[in-house]
CHARMM-style PDB file with segment names, atoms N, HN, CA, C and O in Angstrom:
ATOM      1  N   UNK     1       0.853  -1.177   0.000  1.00  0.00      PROA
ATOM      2  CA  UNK     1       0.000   0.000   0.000  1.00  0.00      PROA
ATOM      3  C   UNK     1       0.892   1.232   0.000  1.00  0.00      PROA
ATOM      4  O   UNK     1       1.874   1.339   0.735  1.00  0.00      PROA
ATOM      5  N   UNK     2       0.454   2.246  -0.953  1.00  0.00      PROA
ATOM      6  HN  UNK     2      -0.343   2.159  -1.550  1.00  0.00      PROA
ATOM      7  CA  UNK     2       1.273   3.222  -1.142  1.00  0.00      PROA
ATOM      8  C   UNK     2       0.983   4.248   0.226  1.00  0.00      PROA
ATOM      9  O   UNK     2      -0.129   4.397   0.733  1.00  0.00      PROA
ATOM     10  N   UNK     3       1.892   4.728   0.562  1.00  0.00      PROA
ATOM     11  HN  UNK     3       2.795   4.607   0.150  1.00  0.00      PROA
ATOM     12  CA  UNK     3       1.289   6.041   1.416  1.00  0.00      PROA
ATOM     13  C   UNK     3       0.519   6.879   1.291  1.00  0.00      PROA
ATOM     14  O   UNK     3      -0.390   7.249   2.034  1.00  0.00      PROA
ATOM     15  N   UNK     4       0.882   7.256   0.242  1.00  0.00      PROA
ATOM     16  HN  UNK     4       1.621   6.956  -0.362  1.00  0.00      PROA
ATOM     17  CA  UNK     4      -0.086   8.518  -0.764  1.00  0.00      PROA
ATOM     18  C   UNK     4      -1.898   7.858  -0.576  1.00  0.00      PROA
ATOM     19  O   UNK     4      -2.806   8.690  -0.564  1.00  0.00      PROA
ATOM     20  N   UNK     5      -2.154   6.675  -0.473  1.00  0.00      PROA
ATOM     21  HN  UNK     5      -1.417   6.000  -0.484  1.00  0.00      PROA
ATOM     22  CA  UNK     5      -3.307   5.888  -0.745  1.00  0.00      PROA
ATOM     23  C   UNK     5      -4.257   6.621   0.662  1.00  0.00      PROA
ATOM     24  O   UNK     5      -5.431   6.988   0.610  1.00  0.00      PROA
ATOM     25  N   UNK     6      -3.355   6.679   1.834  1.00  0.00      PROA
ATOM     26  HN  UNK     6      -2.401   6.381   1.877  1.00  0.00      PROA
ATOM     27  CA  UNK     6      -3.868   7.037   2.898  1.00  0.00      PROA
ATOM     28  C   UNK     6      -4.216   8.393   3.499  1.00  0.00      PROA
ATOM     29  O   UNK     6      -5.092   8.504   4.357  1.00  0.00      PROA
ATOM     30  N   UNK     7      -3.482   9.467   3.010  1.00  0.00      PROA
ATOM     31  HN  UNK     7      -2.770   9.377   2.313  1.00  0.00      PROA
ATOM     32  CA  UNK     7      -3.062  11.095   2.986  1.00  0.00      PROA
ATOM     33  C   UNK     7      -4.283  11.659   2.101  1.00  0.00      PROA
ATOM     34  O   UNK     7      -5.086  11.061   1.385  1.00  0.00      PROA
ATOM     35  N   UNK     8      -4.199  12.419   2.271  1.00  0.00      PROA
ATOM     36  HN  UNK     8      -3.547  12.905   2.853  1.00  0.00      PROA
ATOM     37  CA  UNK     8      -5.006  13.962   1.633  1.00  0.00      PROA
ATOM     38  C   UNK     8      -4.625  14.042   0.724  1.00  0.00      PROA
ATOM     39  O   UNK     8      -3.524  14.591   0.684  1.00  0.00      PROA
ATOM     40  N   UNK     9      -5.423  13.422  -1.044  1.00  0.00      PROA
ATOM     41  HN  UNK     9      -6.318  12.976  -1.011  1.00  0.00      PROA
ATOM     42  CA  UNK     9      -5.105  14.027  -1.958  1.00  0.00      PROA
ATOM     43  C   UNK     9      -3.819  15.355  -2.564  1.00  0.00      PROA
ATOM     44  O   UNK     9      -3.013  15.329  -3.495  1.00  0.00      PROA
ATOM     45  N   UNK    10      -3.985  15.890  -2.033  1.00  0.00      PROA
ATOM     46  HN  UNK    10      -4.639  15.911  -1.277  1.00  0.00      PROA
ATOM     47  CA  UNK    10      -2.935  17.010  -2.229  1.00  0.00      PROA
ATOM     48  C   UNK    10      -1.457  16.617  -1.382  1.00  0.00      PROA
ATOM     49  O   UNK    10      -0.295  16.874  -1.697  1.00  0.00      PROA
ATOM     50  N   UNK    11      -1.842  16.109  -0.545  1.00  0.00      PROA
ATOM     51  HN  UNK    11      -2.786  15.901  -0.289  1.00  0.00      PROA
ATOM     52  CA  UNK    11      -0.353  15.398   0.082  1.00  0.00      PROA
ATOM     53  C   UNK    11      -0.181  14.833  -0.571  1.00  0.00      PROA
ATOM     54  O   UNK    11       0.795  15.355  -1.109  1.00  0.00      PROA
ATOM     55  N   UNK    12      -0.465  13.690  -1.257  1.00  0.00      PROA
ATOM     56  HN  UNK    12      -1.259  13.267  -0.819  1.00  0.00      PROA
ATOM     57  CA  UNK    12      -0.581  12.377  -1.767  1.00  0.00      PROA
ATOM     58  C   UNK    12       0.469  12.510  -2.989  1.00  0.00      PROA
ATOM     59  O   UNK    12       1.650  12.231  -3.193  1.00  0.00      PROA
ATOM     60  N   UNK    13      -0.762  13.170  -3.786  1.00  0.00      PROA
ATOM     61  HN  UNK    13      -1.722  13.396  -3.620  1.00  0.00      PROA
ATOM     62  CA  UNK    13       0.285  14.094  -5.173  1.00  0.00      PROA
ATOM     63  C   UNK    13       1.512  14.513  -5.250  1.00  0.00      PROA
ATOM     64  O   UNK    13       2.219  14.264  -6.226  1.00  0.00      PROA
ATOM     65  N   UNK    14       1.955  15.282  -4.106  1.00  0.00      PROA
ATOM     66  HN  UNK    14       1.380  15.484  -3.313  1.00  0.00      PROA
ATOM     67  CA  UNK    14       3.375  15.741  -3.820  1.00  0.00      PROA
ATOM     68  C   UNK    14       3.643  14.818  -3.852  1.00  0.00      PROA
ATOM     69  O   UNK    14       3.986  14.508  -4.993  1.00  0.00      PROA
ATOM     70  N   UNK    15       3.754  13.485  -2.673  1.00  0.00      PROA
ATOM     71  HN  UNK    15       3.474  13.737  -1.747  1.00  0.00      PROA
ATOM     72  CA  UNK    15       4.497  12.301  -1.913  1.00  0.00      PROA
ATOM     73  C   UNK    15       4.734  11.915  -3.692  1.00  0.00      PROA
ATOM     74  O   UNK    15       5.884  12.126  -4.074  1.00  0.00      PROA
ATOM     75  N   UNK    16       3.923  11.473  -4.579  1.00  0.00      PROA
ATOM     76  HN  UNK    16       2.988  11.301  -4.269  1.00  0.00      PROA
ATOM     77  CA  UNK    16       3.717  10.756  -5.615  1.00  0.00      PROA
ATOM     78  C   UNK    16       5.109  11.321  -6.331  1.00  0.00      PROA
ATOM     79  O   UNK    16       6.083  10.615  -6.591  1.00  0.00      PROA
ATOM     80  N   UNK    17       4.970  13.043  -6.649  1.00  0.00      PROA
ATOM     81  HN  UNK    17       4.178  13.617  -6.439  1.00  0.00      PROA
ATOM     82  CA  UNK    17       5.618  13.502  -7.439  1.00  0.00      PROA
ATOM     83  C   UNK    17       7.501  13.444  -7.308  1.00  0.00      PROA
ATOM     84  O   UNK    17       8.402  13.247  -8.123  1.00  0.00      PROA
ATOM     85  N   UNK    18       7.457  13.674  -6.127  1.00  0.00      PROA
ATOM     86  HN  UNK    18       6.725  13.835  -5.464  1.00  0.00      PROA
ATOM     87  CA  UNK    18       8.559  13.614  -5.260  1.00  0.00      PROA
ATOM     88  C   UNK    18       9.637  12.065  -5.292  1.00  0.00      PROA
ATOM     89  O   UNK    18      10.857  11.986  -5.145  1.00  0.00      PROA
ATOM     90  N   UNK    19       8.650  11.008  -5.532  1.00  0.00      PROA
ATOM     91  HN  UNK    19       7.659  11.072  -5.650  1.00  0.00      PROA
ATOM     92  CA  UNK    19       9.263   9.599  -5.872  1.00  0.00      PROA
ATOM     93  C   UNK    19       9.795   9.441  -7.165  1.00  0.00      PROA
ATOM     94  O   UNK    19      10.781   8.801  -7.532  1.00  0.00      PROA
ATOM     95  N   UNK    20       8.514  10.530  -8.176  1.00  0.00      PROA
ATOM     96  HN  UNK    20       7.714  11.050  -7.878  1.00  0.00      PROA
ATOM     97  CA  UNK    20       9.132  10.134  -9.547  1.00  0.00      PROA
ATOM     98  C   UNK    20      10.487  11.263  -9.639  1.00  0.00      PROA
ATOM     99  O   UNK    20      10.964  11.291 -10.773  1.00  0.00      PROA
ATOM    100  N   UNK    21      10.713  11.566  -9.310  1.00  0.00      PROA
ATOM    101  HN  UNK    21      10.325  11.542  -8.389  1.00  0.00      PROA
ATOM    102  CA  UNK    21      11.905  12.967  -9.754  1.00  0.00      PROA
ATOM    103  C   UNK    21      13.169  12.138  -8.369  1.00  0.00      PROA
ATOM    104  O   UNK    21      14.297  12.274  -8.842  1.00  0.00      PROA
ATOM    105  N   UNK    22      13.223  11.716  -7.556  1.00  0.00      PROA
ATOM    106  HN  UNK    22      12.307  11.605  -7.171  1.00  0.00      PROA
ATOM    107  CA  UNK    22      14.156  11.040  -7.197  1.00  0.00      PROA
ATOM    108  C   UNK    22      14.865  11.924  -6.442  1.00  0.00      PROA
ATOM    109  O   UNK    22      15.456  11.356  -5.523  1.00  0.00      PROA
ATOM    110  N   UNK    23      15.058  13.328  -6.494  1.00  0.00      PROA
ATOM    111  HN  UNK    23      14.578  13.789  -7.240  1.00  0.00      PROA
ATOM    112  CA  UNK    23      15.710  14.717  -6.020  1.00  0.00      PROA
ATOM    113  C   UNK    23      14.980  15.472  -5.835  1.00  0.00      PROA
ATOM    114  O   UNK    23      14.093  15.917  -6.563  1.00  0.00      PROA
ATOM    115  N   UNK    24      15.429  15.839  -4.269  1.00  0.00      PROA
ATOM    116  HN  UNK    24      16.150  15.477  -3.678  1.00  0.00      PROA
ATOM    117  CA  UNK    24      14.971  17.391  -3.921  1.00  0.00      PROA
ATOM    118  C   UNK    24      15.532  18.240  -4.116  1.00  0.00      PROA
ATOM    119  O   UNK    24      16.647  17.959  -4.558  1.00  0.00      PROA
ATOM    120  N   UNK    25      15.295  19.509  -3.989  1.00  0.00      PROA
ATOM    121  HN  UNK    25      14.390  19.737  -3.630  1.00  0.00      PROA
ATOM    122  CA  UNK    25      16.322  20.524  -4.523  1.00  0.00      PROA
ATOM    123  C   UNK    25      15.672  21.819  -3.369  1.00  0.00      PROA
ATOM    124  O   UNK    25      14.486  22.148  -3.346  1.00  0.00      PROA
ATOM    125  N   UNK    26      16.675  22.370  -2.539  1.00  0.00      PROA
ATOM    126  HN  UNK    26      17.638  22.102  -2.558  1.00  0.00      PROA
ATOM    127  CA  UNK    26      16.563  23.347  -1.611  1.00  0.00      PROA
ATOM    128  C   UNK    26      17.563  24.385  -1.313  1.00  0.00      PROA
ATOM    129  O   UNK    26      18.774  24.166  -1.341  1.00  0.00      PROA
ATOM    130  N   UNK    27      16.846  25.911  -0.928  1.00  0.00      PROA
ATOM    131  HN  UNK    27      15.862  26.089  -0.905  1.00  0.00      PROA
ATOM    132  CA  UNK    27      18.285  26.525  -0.656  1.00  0.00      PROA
ATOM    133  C   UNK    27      19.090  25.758   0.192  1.00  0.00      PROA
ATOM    134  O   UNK    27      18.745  24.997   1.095  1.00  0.00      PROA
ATOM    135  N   UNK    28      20.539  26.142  -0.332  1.00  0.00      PROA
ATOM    136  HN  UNK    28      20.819  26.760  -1.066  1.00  0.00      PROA
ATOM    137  CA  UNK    28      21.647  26.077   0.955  1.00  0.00      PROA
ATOM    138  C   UNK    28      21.227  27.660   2.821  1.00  0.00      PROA
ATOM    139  O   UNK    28      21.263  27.618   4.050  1.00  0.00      PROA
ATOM    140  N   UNK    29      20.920  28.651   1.766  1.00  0.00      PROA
ATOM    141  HN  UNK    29      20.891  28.685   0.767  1.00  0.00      PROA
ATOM    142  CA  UNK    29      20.986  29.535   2.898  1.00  0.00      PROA
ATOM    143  C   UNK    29      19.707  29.618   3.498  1.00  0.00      PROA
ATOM    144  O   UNK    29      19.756  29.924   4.689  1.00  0.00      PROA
ATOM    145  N   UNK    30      18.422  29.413   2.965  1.00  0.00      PROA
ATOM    146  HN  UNK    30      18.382  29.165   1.997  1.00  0.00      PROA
ATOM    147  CA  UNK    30      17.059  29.916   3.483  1.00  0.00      PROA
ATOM    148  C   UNK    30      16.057  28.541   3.659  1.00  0.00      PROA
ATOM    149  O   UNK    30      15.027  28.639   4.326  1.00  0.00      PROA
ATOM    150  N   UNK    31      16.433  27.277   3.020  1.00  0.00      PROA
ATOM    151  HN  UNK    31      17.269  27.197   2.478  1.00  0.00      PROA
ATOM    152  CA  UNK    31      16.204  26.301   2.874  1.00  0.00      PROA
ATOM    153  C   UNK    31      14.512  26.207   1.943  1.00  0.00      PROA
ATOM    154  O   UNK    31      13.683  25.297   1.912  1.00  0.00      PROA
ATOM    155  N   UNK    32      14.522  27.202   1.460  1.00  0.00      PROA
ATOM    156  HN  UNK    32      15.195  27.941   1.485  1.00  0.00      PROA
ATOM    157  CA  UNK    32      12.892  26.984   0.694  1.00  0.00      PROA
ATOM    158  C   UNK    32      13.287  25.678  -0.670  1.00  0.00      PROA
ATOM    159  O   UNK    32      14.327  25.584  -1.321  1.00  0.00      PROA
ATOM    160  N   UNK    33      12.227  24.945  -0.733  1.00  0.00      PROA
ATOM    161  HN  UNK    33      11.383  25.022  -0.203  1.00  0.00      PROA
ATOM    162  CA  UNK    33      12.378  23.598  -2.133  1.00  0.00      PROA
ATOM    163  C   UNK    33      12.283  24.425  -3.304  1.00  0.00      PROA
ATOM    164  O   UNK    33      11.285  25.084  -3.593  1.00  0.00      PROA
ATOM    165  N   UNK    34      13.231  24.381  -3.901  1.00  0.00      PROA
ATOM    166  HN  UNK    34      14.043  23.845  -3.667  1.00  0.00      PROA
ATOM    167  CA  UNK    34      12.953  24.485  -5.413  1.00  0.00      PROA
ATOM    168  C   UNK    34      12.251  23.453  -6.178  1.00  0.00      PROA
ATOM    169  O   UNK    34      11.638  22.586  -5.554  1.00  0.00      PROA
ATOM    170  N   UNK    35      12.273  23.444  -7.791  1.00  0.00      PROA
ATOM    171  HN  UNK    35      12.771  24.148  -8.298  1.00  0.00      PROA
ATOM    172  CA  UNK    35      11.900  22.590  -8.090  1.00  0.00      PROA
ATOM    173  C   UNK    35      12.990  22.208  -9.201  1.00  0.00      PROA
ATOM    174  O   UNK    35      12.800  21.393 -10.103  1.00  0.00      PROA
ATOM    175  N   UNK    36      14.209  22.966  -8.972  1.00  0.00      PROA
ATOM    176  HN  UNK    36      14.363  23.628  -8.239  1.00  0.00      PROA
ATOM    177  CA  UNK    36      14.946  22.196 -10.187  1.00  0.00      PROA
ATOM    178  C   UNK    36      16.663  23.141  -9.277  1.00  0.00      PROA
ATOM    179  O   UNK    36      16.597  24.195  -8.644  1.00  0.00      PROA
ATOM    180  N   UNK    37      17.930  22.344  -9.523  1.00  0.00      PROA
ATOM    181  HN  UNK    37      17.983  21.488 -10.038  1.00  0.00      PROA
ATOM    182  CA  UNK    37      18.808  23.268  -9.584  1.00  0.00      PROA
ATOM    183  C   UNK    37      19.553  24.367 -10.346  1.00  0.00      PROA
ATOM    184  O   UNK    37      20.672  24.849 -10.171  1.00  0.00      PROA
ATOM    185  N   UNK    38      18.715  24.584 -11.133  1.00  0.00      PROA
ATOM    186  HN  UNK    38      17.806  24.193 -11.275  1.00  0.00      PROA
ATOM    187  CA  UNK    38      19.377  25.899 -12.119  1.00  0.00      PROA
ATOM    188  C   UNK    38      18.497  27.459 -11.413  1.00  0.00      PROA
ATOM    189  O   UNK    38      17.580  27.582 -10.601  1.00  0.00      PROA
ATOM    190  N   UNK    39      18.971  28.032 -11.867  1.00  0.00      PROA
ATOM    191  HN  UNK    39      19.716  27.932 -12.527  1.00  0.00      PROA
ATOM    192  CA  UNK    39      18.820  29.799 -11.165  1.00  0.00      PROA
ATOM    193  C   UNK    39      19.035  29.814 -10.066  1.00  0.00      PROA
ATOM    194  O   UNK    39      19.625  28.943  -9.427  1.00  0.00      PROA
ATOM    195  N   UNK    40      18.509  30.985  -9.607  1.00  0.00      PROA
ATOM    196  HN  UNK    40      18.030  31.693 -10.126  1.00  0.00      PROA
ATOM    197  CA  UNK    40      18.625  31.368  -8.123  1.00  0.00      PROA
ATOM    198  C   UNK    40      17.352  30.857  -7.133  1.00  0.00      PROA
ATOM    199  O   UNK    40      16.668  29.902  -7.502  1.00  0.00      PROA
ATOM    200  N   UNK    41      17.076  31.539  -5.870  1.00  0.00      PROA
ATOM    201  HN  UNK    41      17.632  32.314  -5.570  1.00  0.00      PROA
ATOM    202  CA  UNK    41      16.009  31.166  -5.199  1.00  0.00      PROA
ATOM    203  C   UNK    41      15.448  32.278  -5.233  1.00  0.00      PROA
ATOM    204  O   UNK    41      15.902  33.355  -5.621  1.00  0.00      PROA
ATOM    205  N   UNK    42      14.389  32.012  -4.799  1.00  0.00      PROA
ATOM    206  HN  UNK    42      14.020  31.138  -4.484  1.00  0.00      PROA
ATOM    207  CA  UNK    42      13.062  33.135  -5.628  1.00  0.00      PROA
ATOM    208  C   UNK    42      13.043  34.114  -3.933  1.00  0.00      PROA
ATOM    209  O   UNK    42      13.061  35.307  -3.630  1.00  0.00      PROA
ATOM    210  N   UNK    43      13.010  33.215  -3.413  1.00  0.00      PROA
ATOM    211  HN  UNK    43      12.995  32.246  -3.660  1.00  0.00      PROA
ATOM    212  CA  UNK    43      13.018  33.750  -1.356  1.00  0.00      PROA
ATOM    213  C   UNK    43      13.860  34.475  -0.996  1.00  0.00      PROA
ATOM    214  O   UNK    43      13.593  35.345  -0.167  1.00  0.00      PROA
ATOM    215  N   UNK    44      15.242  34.318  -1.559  1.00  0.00      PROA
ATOM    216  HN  UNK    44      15.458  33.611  -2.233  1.00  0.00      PROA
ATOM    217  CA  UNK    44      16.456  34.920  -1.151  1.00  0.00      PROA
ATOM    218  C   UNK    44      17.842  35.073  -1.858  1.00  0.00      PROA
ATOM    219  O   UNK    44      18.995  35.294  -1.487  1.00  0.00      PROA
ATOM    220  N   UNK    45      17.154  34.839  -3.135  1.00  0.00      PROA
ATOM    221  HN  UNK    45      16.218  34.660  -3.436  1.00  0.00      PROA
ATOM    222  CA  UNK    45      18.414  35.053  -4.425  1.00  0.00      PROA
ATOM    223  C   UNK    45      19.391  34.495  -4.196  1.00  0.00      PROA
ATOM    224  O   UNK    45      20.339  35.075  -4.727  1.00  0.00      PROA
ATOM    225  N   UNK    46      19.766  33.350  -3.483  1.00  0.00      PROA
ATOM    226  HN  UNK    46      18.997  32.879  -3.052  1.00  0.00      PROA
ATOM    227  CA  UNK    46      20.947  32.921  -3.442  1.00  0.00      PROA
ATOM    228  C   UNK    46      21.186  31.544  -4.966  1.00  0.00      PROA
ATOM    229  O   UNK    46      20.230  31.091  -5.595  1.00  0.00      PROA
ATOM    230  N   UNK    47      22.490  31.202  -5.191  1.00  0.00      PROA
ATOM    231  HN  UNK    47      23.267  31.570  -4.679  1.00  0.00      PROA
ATOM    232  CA  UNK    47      22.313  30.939  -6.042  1.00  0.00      PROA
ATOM    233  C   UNK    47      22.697  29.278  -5.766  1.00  0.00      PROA
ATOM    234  O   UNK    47      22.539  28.412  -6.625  1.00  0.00      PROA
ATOM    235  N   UNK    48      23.334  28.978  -4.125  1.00  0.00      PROA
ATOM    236  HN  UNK    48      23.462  29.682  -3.427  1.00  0.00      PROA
ATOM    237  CA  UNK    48      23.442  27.790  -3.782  1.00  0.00      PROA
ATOM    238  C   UNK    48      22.350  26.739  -3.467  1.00  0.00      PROA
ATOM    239  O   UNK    48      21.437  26.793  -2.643  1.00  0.00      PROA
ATOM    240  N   UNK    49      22.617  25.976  -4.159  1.00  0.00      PROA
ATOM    241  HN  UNK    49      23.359  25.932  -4.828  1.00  0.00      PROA
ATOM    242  CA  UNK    49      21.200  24.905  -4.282  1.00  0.00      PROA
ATOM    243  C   UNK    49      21.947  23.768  -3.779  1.00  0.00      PROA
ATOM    244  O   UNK    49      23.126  23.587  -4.085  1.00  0.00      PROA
ATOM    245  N   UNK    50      21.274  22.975  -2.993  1.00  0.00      PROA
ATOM    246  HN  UNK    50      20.317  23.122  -2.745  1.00  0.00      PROA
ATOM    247  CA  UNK    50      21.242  21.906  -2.321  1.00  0.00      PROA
ATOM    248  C   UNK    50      20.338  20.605  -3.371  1.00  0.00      PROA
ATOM    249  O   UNK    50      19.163  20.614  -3.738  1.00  0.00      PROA
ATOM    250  N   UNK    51      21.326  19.670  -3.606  1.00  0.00      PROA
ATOM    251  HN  UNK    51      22.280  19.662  -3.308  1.00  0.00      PROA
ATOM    252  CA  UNK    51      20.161  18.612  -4.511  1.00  0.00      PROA
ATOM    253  C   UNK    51      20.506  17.188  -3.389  1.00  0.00      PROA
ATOM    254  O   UNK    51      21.633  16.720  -3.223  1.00  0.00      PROA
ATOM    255  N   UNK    52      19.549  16.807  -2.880  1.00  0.00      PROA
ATOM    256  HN  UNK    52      18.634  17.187  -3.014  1.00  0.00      PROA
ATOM    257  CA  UNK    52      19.975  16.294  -2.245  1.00  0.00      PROA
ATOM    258  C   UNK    52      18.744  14.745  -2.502  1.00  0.00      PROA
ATOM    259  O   UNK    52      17.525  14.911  -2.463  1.00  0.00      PROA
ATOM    260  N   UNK    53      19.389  13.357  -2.746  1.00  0.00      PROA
ATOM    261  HN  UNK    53      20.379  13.222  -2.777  1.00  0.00      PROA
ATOM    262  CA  UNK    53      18.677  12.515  -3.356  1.00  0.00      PROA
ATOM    263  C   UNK    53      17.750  11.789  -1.998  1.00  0.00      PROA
ATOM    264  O   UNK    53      17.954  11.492  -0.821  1.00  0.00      PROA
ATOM    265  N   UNK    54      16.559  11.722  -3.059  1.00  0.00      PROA
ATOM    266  HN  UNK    54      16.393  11.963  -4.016  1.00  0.00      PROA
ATOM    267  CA  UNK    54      15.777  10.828  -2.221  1.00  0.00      PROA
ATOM    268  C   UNK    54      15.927   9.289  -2.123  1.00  0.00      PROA
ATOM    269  OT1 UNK    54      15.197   8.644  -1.370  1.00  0.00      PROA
TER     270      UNK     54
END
């Protein structure tokens, strides 16, 4: 049984999305998720990205 099966739709989706992409991606300085490591962060312009595998 998947997790997602049990959660709130909208949790679920993330949990789902999050398995297929394999990587998270977050500031180094402010820690907000991106969704990819290229540019900066939208929160705090930094340009250090954290990819860190699931």
């Amino acid at each position: 049984m998947k997790i997602s099966s049990v959660l709130p739709d909208s949790i679920g989706r993330h949990l789902d999305d999050a398995d297929r992409s394999g990587v998270h991606y977050e500031c180094r300085r402010c820690g907000t998720t991106l969704s990819d490591d290229r540019g900066s962060c939208p929160a705090c312009g930094s340009g250090d990205v954290a990819a860190i595998p699931l």
